[in-house]
N, C-alpha and C positions, 0 to 999 in steps of 0.2 A: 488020325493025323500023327505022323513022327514026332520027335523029337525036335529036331529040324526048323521041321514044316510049322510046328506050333512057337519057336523062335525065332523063324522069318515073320511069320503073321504079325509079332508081337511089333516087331520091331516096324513092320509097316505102317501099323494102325500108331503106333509112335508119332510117324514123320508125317502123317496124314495131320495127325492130330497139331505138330507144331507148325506143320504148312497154313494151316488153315489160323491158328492164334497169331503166327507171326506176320500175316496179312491184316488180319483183325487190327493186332495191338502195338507191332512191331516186334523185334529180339528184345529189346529194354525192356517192356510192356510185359510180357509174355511170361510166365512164372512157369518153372519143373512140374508145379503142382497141379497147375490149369493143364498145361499137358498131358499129366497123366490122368487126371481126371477124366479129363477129352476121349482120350484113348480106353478109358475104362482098366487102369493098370496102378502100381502100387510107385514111390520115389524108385524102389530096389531095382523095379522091370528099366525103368529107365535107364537107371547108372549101370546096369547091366550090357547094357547097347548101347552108349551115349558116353564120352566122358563131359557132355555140358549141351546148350543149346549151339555153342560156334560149331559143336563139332557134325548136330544132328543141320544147320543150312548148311552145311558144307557140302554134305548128304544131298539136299536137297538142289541143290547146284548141282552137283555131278547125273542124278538123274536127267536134270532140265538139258545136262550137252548132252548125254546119250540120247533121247527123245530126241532132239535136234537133227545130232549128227546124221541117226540110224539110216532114216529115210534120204537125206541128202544121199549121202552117199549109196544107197540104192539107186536112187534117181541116174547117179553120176556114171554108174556103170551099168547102167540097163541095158544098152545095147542096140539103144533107137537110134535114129539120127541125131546130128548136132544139134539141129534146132527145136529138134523135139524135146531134147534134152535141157536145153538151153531156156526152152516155157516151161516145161516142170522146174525147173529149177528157181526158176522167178518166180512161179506161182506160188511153190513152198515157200520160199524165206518172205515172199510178200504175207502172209500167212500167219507165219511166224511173228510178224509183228503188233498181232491181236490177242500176245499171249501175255496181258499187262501181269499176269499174277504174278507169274517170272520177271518179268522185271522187277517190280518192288520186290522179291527175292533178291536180285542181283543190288537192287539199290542197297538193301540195310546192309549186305555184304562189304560194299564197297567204301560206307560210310564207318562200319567199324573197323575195317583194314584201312583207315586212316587212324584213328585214335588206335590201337591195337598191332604192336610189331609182328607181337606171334601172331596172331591171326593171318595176317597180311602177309606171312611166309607161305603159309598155307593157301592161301587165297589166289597167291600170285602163279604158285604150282598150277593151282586148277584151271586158271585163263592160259598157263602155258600148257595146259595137257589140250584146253578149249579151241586155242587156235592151230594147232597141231592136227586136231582133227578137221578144222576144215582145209587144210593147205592139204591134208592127204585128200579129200572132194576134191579141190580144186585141180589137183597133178591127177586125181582117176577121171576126172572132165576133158582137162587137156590133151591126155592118151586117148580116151575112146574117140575125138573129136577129131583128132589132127591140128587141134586151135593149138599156136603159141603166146601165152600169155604177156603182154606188155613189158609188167613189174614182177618181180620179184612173188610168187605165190602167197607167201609167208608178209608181205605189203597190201594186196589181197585181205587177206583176212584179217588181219589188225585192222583195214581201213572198213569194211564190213560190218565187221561190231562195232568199233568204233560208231559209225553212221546209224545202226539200229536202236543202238543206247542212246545217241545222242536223240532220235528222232522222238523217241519211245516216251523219252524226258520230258521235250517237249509236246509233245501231244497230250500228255495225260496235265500237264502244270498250264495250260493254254489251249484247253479242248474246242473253247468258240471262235478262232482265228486259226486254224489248222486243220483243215477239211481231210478225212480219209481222201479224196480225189488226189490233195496235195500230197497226204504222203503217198499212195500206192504211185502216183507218178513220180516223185522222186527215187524210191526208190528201184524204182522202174529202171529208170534212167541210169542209176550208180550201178544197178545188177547189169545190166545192158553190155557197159559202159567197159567192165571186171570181168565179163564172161569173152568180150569179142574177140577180143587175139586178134593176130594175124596165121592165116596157113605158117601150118610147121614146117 
């Protein structure tokens, strides 16, 4: 193993290790030292790749939109038909919505970029790096397809998240009065709804 290779590792089995505490305990909860224990590494390994735990979920966010995006936007320019495109494309983001670990990621994110300025600079970069990359899905959708979309691309995707977060919310705080049936149809319905255009 390189050099490298054995300070990528490190830093992985890091974020592994705060992923998995900061679902456990939350970022408040979650101690430098339970992390590095976790990971089997010393404070030094940490501060070495880390300047703190905001900055190791920051991390851990930017994974979850790349993981996201990747595949979208495969889908978006595959090169089938429209409506082939148009069922993968609801299939994945329906999908998507069973990924609760990420969301409580997103949640404590969002709860300390309210009490937290700095944070909240940072934070706000990463949903505008977030929606950026789906308004580029959505304009590689509209091109392969010939669909022209309604709103605004970039209205699209703000309303997107928006509706998955909000859904996600609810589903997990009210799990016995909100059936998977009702979400995957609503969401059904909003992805439908966002993809249809009219002929360009």
């Amino acid at each position: 193993m390189t050099r490298q290779q054995s300070k990528d590792e490190t830093r992985e089995r890091l974020l592994e290790a705060a992923r998995k505490l900061f679902l456990q305990k939350g970022l408040a909860g979650a101690t430098i030292e339970e992390i590095t224990a976790e990971a089997g590494y010393t404070r030094g390994a940490f501060y070495s790749n880390f300047e703190g735990k905001e900055s190791v979920l920051l991390e851990l966010l930017l994974h979850n939109i790349k993981q996201m995006t990747t595949e979208a936007a495969r889908i978006a320019s595959s090169g089938t038909t429209p409506m082939e495109m148009r069922t993968s494309l609801l299939k994945y983001y329906r999908t998507l919505f069973y990924q609760n670990d990420a969301f409580i990621l997103w949640a404590e994110a969002r709860i300390l970029a309210f009490r937290n300025e700095q944070f909240r600079a940072a934070f706000n970069e990463l949903i505008k790096d977030a929606l950026s990359h789906i308004v580029d899905i959505l304009n590689k959708f509209a091109t392969a397809t010939g669909i022209r979309l309604e709103v605004p691309p970039s209205y699209i995707a703000f309303g997107l998240a928006a509706l998955f977060e909000g859904i996600q919310a609810n589903k997990i705080s009210n799990p016995q009065h909100i059936s998977d049936e009702m979400v995957e149809t609503v969401m059904a319905y909003f992805l439908s709804s966002a993809l249809l255009g009219k002929p360009a």
